[in-house]
C-alpha positions in Angstrom: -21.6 56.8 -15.2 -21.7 53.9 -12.6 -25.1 54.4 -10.2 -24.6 54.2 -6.5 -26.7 51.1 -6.8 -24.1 49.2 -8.6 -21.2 51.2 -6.8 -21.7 49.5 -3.9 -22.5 46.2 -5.2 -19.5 46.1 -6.9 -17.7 46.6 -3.8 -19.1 44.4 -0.8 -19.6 41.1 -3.2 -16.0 40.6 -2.7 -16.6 41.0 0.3 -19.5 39.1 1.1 -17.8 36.4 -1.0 -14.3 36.4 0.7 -16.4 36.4 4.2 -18.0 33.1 2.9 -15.0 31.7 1.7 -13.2 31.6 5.2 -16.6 30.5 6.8 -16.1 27.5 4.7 -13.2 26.7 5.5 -13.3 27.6 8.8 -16.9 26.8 9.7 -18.3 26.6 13.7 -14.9 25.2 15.0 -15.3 22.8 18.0 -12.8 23.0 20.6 -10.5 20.7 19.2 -10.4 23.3 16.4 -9.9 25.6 18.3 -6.7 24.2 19.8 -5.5 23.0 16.0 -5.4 26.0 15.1 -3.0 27.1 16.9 -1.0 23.6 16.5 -1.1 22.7 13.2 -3.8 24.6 11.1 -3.1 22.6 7.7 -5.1 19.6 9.7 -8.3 22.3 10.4 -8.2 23.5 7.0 -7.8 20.5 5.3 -11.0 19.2 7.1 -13.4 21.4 6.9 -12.5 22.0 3.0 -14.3 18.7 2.6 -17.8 17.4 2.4 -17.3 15.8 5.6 -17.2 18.8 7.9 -20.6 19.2 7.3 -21.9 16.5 9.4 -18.9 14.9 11.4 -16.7 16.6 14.0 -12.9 15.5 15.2 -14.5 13.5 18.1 -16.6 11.7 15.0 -13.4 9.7 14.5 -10.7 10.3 16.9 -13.2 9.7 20.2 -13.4 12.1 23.3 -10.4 11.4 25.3 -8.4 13.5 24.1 -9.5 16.7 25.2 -5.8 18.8 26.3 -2.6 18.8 25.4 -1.1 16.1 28.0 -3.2 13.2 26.3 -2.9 12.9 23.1 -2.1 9.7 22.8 -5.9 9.3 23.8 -6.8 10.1 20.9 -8.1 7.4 18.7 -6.4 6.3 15.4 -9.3 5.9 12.7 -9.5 2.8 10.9 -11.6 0.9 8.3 -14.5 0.5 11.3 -14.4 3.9 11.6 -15.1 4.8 8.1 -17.9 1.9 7.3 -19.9 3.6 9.5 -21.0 5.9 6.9 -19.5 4.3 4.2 -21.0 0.8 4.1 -21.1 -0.3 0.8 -17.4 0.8 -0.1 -15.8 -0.7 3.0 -17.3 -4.2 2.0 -16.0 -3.9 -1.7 -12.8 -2.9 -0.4 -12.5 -5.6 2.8 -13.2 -8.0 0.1 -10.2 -7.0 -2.6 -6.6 -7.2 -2.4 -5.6 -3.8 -1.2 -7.0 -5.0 2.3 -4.8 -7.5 2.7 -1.7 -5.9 1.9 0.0 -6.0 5.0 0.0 -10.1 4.5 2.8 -10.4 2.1 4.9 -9.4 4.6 4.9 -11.7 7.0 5.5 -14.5 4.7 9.4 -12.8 4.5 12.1 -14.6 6.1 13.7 -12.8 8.8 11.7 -9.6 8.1 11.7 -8.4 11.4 14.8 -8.7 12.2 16.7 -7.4 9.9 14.7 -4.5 8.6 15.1 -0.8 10.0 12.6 -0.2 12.7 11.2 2.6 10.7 9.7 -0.2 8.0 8.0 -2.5 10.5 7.0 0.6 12.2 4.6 1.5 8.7 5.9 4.8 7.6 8.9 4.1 5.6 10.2 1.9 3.3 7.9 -1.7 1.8 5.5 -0.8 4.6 5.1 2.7 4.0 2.1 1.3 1.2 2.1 -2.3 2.9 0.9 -0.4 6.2 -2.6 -1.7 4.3 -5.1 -4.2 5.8 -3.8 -3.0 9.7 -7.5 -3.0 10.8 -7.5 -3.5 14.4 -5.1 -3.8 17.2 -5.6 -7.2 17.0 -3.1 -7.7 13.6 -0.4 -6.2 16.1 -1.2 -8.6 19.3 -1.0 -11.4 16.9 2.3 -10.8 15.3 5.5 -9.6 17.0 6.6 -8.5 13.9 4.3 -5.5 13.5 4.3 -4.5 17.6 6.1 -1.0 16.2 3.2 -0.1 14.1 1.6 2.7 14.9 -0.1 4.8 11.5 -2.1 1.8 10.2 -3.8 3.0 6.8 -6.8 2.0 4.5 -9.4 4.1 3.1 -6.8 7.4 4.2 -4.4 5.9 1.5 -6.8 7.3 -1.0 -8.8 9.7 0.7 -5.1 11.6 2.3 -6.8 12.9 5.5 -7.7 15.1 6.6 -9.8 16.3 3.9 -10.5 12.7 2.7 -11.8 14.4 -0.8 -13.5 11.9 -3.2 -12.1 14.4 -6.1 -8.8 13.4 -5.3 -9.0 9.5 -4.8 -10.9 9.8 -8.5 -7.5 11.3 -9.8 -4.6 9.0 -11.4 -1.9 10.6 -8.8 -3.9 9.4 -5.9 -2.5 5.5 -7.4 1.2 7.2 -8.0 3.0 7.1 -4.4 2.7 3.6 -4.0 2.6 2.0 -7.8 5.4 3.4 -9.1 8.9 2.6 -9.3 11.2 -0.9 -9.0 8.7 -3.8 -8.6 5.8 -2.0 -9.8 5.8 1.2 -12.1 2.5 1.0 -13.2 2.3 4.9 -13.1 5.5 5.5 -15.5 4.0 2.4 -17.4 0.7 4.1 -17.9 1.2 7.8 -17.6 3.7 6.9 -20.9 1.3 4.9 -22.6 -1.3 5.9 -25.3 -3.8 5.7 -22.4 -2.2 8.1 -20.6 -1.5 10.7 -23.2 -4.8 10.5 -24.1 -5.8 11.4 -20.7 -3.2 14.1 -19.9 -3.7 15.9 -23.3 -7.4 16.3 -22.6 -8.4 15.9 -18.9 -11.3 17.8 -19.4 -12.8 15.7 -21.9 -11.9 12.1 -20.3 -10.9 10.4 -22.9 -8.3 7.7 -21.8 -8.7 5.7 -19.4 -7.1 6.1 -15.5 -6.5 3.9 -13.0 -9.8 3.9 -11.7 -11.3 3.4 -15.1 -9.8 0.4 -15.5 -9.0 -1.4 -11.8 -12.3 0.2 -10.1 -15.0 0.8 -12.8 -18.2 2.0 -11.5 -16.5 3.1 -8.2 -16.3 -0.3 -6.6 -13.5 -0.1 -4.5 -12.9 -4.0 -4.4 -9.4 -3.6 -6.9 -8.7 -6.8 -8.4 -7.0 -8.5 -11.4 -7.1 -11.8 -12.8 -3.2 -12.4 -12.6 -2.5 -11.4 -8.8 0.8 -9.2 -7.9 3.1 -12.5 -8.4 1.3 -13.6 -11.8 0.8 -17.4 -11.0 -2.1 -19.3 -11.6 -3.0 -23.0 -11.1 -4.1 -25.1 -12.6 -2.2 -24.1 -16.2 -3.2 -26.3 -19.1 0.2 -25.2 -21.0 2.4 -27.6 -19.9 5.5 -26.3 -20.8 4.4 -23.1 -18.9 3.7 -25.1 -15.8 7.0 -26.9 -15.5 8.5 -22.9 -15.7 6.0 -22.0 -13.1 6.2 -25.5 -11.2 10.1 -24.1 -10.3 9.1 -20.7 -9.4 6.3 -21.7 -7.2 9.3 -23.8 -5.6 12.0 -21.4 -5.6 9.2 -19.0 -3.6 8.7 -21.7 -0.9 4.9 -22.7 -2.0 5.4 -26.0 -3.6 8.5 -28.1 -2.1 11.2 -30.1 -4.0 8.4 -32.9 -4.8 5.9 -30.4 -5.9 3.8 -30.7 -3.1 2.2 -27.7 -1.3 4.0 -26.2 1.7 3.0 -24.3 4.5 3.4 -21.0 2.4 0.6 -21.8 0.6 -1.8 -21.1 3.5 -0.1 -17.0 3.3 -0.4 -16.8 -0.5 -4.1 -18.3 -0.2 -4.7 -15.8 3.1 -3.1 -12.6 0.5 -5.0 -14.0 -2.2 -1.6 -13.6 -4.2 -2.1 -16.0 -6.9 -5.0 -17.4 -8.9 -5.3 -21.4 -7.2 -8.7 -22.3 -9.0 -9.3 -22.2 -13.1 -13.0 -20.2 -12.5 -11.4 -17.1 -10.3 -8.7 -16.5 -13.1 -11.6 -16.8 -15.8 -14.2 -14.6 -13.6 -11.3 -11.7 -13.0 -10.3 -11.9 -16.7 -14.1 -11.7 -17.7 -14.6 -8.7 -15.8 -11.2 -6.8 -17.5 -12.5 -7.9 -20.9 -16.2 -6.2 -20.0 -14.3 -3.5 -19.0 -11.6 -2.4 -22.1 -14.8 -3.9 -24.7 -15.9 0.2 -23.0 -13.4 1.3 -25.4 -12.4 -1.4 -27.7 -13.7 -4.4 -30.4 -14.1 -7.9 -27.8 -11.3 -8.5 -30.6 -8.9 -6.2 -30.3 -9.4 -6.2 -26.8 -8.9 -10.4 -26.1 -5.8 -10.1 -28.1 -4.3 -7.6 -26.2 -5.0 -9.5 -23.3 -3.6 -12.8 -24.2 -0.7 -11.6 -25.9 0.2 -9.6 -22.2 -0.6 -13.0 -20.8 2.3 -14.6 -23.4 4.9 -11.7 -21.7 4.2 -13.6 -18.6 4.9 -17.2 -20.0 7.9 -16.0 -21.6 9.6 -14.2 -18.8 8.8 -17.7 -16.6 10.7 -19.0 -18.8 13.9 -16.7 -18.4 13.1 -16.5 -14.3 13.2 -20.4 -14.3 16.7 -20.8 -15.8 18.0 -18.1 -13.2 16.2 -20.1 -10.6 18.0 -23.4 -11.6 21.8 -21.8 -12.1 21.5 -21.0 -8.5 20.1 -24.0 -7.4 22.6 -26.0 -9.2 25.9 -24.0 -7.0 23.3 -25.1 -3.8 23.7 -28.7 -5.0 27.2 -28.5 -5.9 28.3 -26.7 -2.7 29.5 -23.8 -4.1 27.4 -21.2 -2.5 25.7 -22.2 1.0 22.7 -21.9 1.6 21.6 -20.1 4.8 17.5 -19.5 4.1 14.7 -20.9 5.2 14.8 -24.1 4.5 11.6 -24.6 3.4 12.5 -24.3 -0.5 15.5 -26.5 -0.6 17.4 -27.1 -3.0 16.1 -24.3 -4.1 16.4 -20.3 -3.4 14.2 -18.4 -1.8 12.9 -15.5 -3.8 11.4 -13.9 -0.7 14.4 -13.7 1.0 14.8 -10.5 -1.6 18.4 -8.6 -1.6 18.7 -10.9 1.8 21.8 -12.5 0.1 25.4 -13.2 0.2 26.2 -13.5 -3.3 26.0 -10.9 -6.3 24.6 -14.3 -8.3 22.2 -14.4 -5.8 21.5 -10.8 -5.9 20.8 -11.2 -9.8 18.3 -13.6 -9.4 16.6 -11.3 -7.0 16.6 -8.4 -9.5 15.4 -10.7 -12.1 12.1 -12.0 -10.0 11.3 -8.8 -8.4 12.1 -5.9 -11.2 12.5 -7.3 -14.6 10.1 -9.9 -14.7 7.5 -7.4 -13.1 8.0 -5.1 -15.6 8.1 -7.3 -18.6 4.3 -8.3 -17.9 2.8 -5.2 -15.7 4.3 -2.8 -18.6 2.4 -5.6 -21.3 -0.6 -5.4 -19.4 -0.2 -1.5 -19.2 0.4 -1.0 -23.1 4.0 0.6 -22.6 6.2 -2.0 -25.1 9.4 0.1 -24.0 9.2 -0.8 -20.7 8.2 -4.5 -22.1 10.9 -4.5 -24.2 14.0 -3.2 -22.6 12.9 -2.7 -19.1 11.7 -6.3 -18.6 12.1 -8.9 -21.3 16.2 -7.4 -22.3 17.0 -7.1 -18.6 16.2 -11.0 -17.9 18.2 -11.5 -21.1 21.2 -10.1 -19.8 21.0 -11.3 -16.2 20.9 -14.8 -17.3 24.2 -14.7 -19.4 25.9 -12.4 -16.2 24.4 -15.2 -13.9 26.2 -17.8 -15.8 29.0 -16.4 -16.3 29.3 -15.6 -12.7 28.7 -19.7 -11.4 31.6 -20.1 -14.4 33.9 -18.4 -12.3 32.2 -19.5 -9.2 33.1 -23.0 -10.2 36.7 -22.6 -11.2 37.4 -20.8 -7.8 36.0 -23.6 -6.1 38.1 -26.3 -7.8 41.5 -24.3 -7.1 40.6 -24.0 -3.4 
């Protein structure tokens, strides 16, 4: 028989325990609350489910403006300032790595504001939907025309989704999935398919592969770096075979002209830290990888892996380079004009992208933007099927279509 003493126990700790429940979540609202509510509750709950409603309120980073339903364009926009002043130490690792400046690759493409939908440049849709990164102040807008349309500038929110902003899921692998996944970079199908990932997804609760953060921000520093860069180029290169492959993609991307000497694009891929331009930051990044997989793996087993990624690299240069000089060749021989910036004549411009009039052109595009990417991201990744016949097969193929395509470029020519 149950006493009257544990009768009614049993029934108000629910109660007591639901009551607490909705005080969390719904804890003291302020008058913006208040209002939110009403509005759009998702924003109220998602707040004050994390850490952050204990000591901040909405005026902590959207200002005090705002205050009705007339003005809300008062209302400020949080940034990177907003969240280093409580967060310090991370917004210093992060000003200082390459997610920061990933709104700078953009402005190095031709004609990118004018012929891209409004909805890009404006930083919700399409490449700056994830490129919307590294808009810190208003000041990036007043200095380029190109980005006057922006208006949902993202850093530490990218990670952190507001409004919750929960360090539980930035640690998670599917906070890296909306942007690195898919044509140019599929690092999450690369490593969600990998050994690392199984491990991983078989036993979460144990830990025992390694996610992205494992690897690319060990320890929690938010500074994100690799020794390759997003373009995987690197001068000096003691390989000389390697360098003349990289000597004609470095021209075909505007950065070194016909004579080999730097162009002004050098100053953008220097300012997006892009590439590696000096032998002791490639050697520090790769140092710090190595420290990091030696966690889990021999120093043996682990440089190997490493170098024989960095031969994927060297060999699909070598593919990229041929497609680069079988449309360079119908420049010089007049068969296909060429209407790009003429900063990388003769030769094409790989940043002009699927900006092209020509399905030989078009090739080459596919070639330096998805297959080569794939052939060494998926190396580096431990996923040889993408390697294989995602990357390395799909160059393969695109060079014998390319020539087969100036073949028949050159034999219409010569009966017109």
């Amino acid at each position: 028989m149950v006493s009257k003493k544990c009768f009614w126990v049993s029934i108000t700790m629910p109660v007591l325990l639901f009551g607490f429940l909705v005080s969390s979540i719904y804890a003291k609202p302020s008058t913006c609350e208040e209002c939110h509510l009403k509005l759009n509750p998702g924003i109220v709950k998602d707040f004050n489910r994390g850490k952050m409603a204990g000591v901040l309120t909405c005026k902590s980073c959207h200002g005090e403006s705002h205050t009705s339903a007339d003005d809300a364009d008062k209302a400020k926009l949080p940034t990177i300032k907003t969240c280093k002043k409580c967060h310090a130490k991370q917004a210093k690792q992060y000003m200082s790595g390459k997610h920061a400046l990933g709104l700078l690759p953009i402005t190095a493409f031709p004609k990118f504001e004018h012929q891209q939908p409004q909805a890009f440049i404006a930083g919700q849709k399409g490449c700056n939907g994830c490129h919307n990164l590294g808009i810190t102040d208003e000041k990036v807008r007043e200095n380029n025309k190109a980005f006057q349309y922006y208006k949902y500038g993202m850093d530490c929110q990218n990670c952190h989704t507001r409004h919750a902003f929960s360090k539980k899921e930035a640690l998670q692998p599917e906070a890296c999935n909306s942007c690195h996944t898919g044509f140019d970079h599929a690092q999450w199908e690369m490593w969600s398919h990998s050994k690392h990932g199984a491990a991983y997804n078989t036993d979460r609760q144990a830990h025992r592969g390694p996610t992205c953060q494992d690897c690319h921000m060990a320890d929690g520093n938010h500074r994100v770096m690799t020794a390759w860069g997003f373009l995987a180029l690197r001068l000096p290169e003691s390989d000389q075979e390697w360098m003349g492959y990289r000597v004609t993609i470095l021209q075909a991307l505007g950065v070194l002209d016909k004579d080999a000497k730097p162009t002004a694009r050098l100053d953008v891929v220097k300012a997006a830290n892009m590439a590696r331009l000096d032998k002791k930051s490639w050697e520090d990044e790769r140092a710090r990888m190595q420290a990091i997989c030696q966690k889990c793996h021999s120093a043996t087993f682990a440089r190997e892996n490493l170098k024989n990624a960095d031969l994927m690299i060297k060999a699909s240069d070598k593919l990229l380079a041929q497609g680069i000089n079988i449309v360079k060749d119908l420049y010089a021989d007049g068969i296909i004009k060429k209407e790009t910036n003429a900063a990388t004549f003769p030769y094409p411009d790989l940043l002009t992208f699927y900006e092209v009039n020509t399905p030989v052109e078009e090739k080459l595009y596919e070639m330096f933007m998805d297959y080569r990417m794939k052939t060494y991201q998926a190396a580096f990744h431990i996923m040889p099927d993408y390697t294989t016949w995602y990357g390395l097969a799909k160059m393969k193929e695109s060079l014998v279509e390319m020539k087969e395509m100036a073949r028949q470029m050159r034999a219409g020519a010569k009966k017109s």
